[in-house]
SEDOBA-474201 format. One record per residue (C-alpha): x, y, z; residue in one letter. Coordinates in steps of 0.1 Angstrom, whole numbers, plus 5000, padded with zeros to 4 digits. Example, Ala and Ser with C-alpha at 12.3 -4.5 7.8 and 13.67 -1.06 7.14 Angstrom:
512349555078a
513749895071s
***
This chain:
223249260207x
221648960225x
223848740211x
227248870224x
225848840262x
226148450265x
230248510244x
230748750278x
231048470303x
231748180272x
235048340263x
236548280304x
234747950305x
236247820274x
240147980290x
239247800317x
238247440306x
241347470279x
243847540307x
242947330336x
241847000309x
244647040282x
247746940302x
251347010301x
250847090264x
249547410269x
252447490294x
254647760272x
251747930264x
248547950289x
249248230307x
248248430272x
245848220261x
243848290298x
245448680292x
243348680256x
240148520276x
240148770298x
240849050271x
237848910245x
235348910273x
236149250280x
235749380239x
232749210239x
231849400273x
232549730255x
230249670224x
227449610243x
228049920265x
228550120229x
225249980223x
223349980246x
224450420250x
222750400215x
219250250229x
216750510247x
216850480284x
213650250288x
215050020259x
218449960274x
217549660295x
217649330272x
217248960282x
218848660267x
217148310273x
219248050265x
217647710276x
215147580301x
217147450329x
214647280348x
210647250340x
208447010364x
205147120367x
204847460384x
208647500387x
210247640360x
213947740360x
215347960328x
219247950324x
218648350307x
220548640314x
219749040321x
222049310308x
220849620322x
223149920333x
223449810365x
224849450345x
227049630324x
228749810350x
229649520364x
230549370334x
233249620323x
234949640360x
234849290359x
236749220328x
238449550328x
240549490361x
240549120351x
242349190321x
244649380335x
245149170366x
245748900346x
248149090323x
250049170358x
250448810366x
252248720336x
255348850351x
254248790390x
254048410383x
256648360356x
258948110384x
255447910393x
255747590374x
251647580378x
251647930361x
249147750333x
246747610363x
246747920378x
245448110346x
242747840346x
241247890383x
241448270370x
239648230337x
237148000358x
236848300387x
236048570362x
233248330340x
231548230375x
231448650383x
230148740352x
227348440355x
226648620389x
226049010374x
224648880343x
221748610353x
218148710359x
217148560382x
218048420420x
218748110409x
221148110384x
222748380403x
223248100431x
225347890403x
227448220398x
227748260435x
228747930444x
231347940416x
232948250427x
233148040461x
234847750444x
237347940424x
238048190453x
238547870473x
241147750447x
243248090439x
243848170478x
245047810489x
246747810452x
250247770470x
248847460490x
252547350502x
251947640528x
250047510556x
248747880559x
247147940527x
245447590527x
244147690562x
243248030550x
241247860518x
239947650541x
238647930557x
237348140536x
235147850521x
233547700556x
232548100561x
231948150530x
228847910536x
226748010562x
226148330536x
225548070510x
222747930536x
221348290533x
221048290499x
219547980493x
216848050524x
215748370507x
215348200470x
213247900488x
211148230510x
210848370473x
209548100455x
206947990486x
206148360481x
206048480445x
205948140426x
209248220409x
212548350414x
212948550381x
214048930391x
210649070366x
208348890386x
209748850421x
210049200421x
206549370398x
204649160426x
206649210460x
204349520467x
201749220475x
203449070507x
203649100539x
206349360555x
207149040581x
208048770547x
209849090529x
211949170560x
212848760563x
213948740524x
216049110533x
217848920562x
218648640543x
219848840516x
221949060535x
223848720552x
225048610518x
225848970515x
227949010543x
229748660538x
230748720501x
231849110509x
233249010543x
231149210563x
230449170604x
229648880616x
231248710585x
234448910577x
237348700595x
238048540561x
239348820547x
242448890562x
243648510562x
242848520523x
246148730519x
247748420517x
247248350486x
249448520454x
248948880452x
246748960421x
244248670436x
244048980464x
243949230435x
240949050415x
239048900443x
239549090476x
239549440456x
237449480425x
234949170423x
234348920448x
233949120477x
231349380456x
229249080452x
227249150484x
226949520474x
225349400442x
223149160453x
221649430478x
221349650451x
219549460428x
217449330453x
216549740461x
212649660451x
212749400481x
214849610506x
212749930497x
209349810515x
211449640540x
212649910564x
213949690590x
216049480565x
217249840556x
217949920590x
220149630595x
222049690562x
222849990576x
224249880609x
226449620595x
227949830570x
228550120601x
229849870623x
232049680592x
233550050582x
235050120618x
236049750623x
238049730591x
239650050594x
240650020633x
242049640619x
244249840592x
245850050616x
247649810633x
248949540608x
252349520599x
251849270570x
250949520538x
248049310525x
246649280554x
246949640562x
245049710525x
242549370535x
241849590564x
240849900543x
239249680517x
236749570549x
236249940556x
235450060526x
232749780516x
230949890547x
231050200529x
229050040501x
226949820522x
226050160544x
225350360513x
222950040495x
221150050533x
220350450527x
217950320500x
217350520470x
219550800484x
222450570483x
222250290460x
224350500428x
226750620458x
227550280463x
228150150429x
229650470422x
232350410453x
232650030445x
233750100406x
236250390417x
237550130447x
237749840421x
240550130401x
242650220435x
242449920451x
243649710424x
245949960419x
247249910455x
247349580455x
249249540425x
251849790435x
252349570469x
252749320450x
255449500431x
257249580466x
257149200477x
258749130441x
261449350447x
261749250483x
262348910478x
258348840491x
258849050521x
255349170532x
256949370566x
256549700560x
258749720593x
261549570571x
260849810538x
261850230541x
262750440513x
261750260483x
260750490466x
264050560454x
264150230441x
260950140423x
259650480410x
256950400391x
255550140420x
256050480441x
253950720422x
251450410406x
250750350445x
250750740456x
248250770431x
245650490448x
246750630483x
245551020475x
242250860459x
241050650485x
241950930511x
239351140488x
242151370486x
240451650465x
240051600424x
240851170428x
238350960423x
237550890454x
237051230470x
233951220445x
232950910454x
233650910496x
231951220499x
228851120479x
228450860505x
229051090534x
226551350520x
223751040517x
224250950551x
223451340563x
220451310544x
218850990559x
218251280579x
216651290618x
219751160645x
219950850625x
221451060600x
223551280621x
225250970634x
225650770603x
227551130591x
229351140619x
230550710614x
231250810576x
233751090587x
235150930616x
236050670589x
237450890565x
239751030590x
240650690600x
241350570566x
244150870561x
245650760591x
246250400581x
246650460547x
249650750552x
250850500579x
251250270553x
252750510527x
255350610553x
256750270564x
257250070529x
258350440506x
259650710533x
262550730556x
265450510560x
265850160545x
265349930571x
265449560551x
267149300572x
269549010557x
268148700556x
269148360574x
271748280554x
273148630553x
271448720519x
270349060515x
267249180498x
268149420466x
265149610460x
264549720423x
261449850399x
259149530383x
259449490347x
256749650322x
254249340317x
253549480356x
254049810359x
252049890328x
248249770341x
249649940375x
249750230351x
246750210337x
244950170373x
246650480385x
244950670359x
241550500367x
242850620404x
242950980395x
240251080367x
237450810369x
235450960400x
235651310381x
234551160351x
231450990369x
230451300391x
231051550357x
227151660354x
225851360372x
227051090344x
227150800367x
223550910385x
221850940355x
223150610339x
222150400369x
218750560382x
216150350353x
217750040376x
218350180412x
215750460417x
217250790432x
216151060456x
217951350469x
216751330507x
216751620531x
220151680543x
221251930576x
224252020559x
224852170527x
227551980501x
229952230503x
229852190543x
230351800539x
232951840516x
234952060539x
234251870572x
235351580550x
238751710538x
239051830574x
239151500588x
241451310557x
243951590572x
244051540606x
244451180599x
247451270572x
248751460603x
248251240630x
250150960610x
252951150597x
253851260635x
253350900646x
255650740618x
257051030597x
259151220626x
261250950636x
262950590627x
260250350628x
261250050647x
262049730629x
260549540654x
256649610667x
256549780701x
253749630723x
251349900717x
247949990735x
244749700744x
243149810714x
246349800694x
247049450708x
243449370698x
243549530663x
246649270655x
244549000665x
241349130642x
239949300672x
239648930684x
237248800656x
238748450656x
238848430692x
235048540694x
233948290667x
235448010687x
233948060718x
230548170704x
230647890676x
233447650671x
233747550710x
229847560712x
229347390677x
232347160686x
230447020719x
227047040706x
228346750677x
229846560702x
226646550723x
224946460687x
227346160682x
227146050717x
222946030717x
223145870681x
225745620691x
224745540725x
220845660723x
219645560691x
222545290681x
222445180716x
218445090717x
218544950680x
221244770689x
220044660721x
216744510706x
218444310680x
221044140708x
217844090728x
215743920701x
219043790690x
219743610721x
215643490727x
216243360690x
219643140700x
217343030729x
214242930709x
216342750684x
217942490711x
214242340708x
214842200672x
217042010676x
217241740653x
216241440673x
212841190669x
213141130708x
212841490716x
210241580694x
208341250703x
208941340741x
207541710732x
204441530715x
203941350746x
203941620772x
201441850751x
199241590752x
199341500787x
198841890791x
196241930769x
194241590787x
195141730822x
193942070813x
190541870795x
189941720826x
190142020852x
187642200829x
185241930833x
185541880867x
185042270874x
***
């Protein structure tokens, strides 16, 4: 069994180096050579999942230790990795959706004549995710982490002769490492600490310190968190990210990537759990993060950014439910695997609309397509009624689990995280039937373009339809088949811990409160945008509409809370090095520079001069002879 771990992120890393260092000779054929990557990692995925079902519960964790990385005196640094249940969740989702994502992009990049390169940064994502889920400790998690930066970094500004999606890369990378700073502040706290930054150890002896040092590691932890999941203060990334080909927004921005922050809070639970304040702020961000994303998604026009606005939303799900503690932690990877299966499956099938909308993303310029690409209609349909929670999908099992955890925190904390969770829901049927109305309901509403060219909308071939197939059926019966007596809680409880906790309102209650609420948003969206013509072009709307286009003004804050202030404080920096520091060093050497010029005039080369310069220090040195004597 230990020997199939290192093959899981091998088999990508391999794809990866083949594709992006074999050249053009590879061209006919890399797409399915980084397909088959993708596909082997996952078989391999499954067998160990077959066998580790076959182990007792306390036996299922194993560790693989490959090499010693680094060994100088007390440090010692183990490239090894953990495959737990936690790990092998991770694992399949990983390489599950990978595969079929990558299957999917077979026929979405076909035209690119860097279809092979593409395949490569791919391969090269999914190997650098996997070396994130599967290491065991902090610091070779920090390798996978900063290689999921790199290769996220490469896939969105993949079509670099935009301007937009190199800015956008740009982007994502610069915010991208202020959470990196995080991370790497909380392994150095760790090590200072513990003496090691292996998961066994860091966490067997964290009962030992302080609450202040635990809390400091927590909020460290939770700023890489909330800059890899895209989480308040460090979630304006996101929407820019669109720009890049739509199964990067599929595998990155929907089913990996942006769960990295859930799973580094979750794995870190022993650190977070005698850290209540850490908790606390978990707790808040994800709140906060669940209202901002959704308000965001119900004003964008552009499709992916209306789903990059839900994807925000329903990681601060996640992040909330990891910050409930043990009453959450399964609720959250619970959510995150079902999300990985709908949103996939949504961003696939907008993917499928641009294809057949000659790359229109305006869902102002879409209407009645479903007539036209039927399986994209129902594949889609499928996602939209499971991350409504509409009742039996998988995430109705999922959502609600969440909402009923958040009740329990119990006290008024938990009455209002309850009421956050449903206000959420409510908003996330609004937006989401908003969007089901505009690009598959009504009229058709597709303009012609510049040069008088019509788009002719029409149904994707099978190499994409087929993994949005597959996600649809993830979409309807996963959830069920993790909440079917309490699968999923008793697979991940040895990792996460679970406790019930005391909640006001019984399930049943919750569950109708919640269905409540997904149907007043249905309603309030289909008398917004299902009673009459939507208008092609975007009335002026409300403030907070106004703001919500702009991303409730998150660029606009950052630049006059941190560009403009970061902009003049480096100015002020270069002006006291250049002028202050430069200036004095300078100014010493002209001035002994210039006494030097001075000095040197002395020697100048003649025997009169010096014989002259003889003479007067010795008529000094008699005159001053004399006076001494006379005194």
């Amino acid at each position: 069994m230990n020997s199939l771990i290192p093959l899981l992120v091998a088999a990508p890393l391999a794809g990866a180096a083949l594709l992006l260092l074999g050249g053009r000779l590879l061209d006919r054929f890399g797409h399915w050579l980084g397909t088959c990557a993708a596909a082997l990692s996952f078989v391999f995925g499954l067998v160990l999942f077959f066998q580790m079902l076959g182990r007792s519960t306390d036996q299922r964790a194993v560790h693989e230790r490959l090499f010693s990385w680094i060994s100088v005196g007390g440090f010692q640094a183990d490239a090894s990795f953990q495959l737990d249940q936690l790990s092998v969740t991770f694992v399949l989702l990983i390489t599950g959706v990978g595969t079929l994502i990558h299957l999917y992009s077979v026929g979405y990049m076909a035209h690119d004549e860097r279809r092979r390169r593409f395949f490569g940064y791919l391969n090269l994502f999914l190997a650098a995710m996997l070396l994130l889920v599967l290491a065991d400790n902090y610091l070779l998690l920090y390798v996978g982490w900063e290689g999921v930066g790199l290769a996220s970094y490469l896939l969105i500004g993949f079509w670099q002769h935009k301007p937009s999606a190199a800015t956008a890369a740009k982007k994502a990378f610069l915010v991208n490492r202020v959470g990196d700073v995080g991370l790497s502040i909380a392994i150095m706290l760790m090590f200072t600490q513990f003496g090691t930054f292996t998961f066994g150890p860091v966490f067997a002896t964290a009962p030992q310190a302080s609450e202040g040092k635990l809390t400091a590691i927590g909020l460290m932890l939770l700023l890489a968190a909330c800059g890899k999941s895209a989480q308040v203060p460090l979630q304006s990334w996101l929407g820019d990210a669109m720009e890049g080909p739509t199964p990067v927004s599929a595998l990155i921005h929907a089913a990996t990537m942006v769960t990295a922050g859930v799973y580094l809070i979750t794995r870190s639970s022993a650190i977070f759990n005698l850290a209540p304040d850490a908790q606390t702020a978990v707790v808040c961000v994800g709140a906060v993060t669940l209202i901002f994303g959704a308000i965001v998604g119900c004003a964008k026009d552009d499709i992916k950014k209306a789903l990059a606005g839900s994807t925000m939303s329903q990681i601060g799900y996640m992040i909330l439910a990891a910050g409930l503690g043990p009453i959450g932690y399964v609720f959250a990877i619970m959510h995150l695997v079902t999300h990985g299966f709908f949103k996939a499956g949504l961003f696939l099938g907008a993917g499928s609309v641009m294809h057949g909308m000659d790359d229109e993303v305006n869902m102002r310029h879409y209407g009645g397509l479903r007539k036209y690409m039927p399986i994209t209609f129902a594949t889609f349909g499928l996602g939209y009624l499971a991350i409504i929670g509409f009742p039996g999908l998988s995430g109705f099992f999922s959502k609600d689990k969440i909402i009923e955890a958040a009740f329990a925190k119990g006290g008024t904390e938990g009455w209002i995280l309850g009421a956050v969770t449903l206000v959420g829901a409510a908003v996330t049927a609004f937006y989401m039937t908003r969007v089901m109305l505009m690009t598959f309901f009504g009229e058709k509403r597709w303009q012609p373009d510049a040069e008088g060219n019509e788009p002719h909308p029409h149904e994707s071939p099978a190499i994409m339809t087929a993994p949005m197939v597959v996600l649809a059926f993830g979409s309807v019966f996963a959830g069920g088949l993790f909440a079917f007596n309490s699968n999923f809680l008793h697979w991940l409880e040895p990792v996460t811990g679970y406790s019930e906790g005391d909640s006001p309102l019984a399930p049943i209650v919750v569950t109708v409160l919640t269905s409540a609420c997904m149907l007043a948003g249905v309603g309030l969206a289909y008398l917004v945008y299902g009673r009459s013509p939507v208008p092609v072009t975007a009335p002026v709307g409300s403030a907070l509409t106004r703001a919500a286009r702009r991303d409730l003004l998150q660029d606009d804050f950052n630049h006059a809370v941190l560009v403009r202030p970061g902009s003049a404080l480096t100015a002020a920096l270069v002006f006291f090095d250049s002028k202050g520091l430069d200036g004095f060093v300078n100014g010493l050497a002209a001035t002994i520079g210039g006494v030097s010029s001075r000095l040197r005039r002395v020697q100048n080369g003649y025997v009169r001069s010096y014989a002259l310069s003889m003479f007067g220090g010795t008529l000094v040195l008699v005159a001053t002879t004399l006076l001494m004597r006379s005194v």
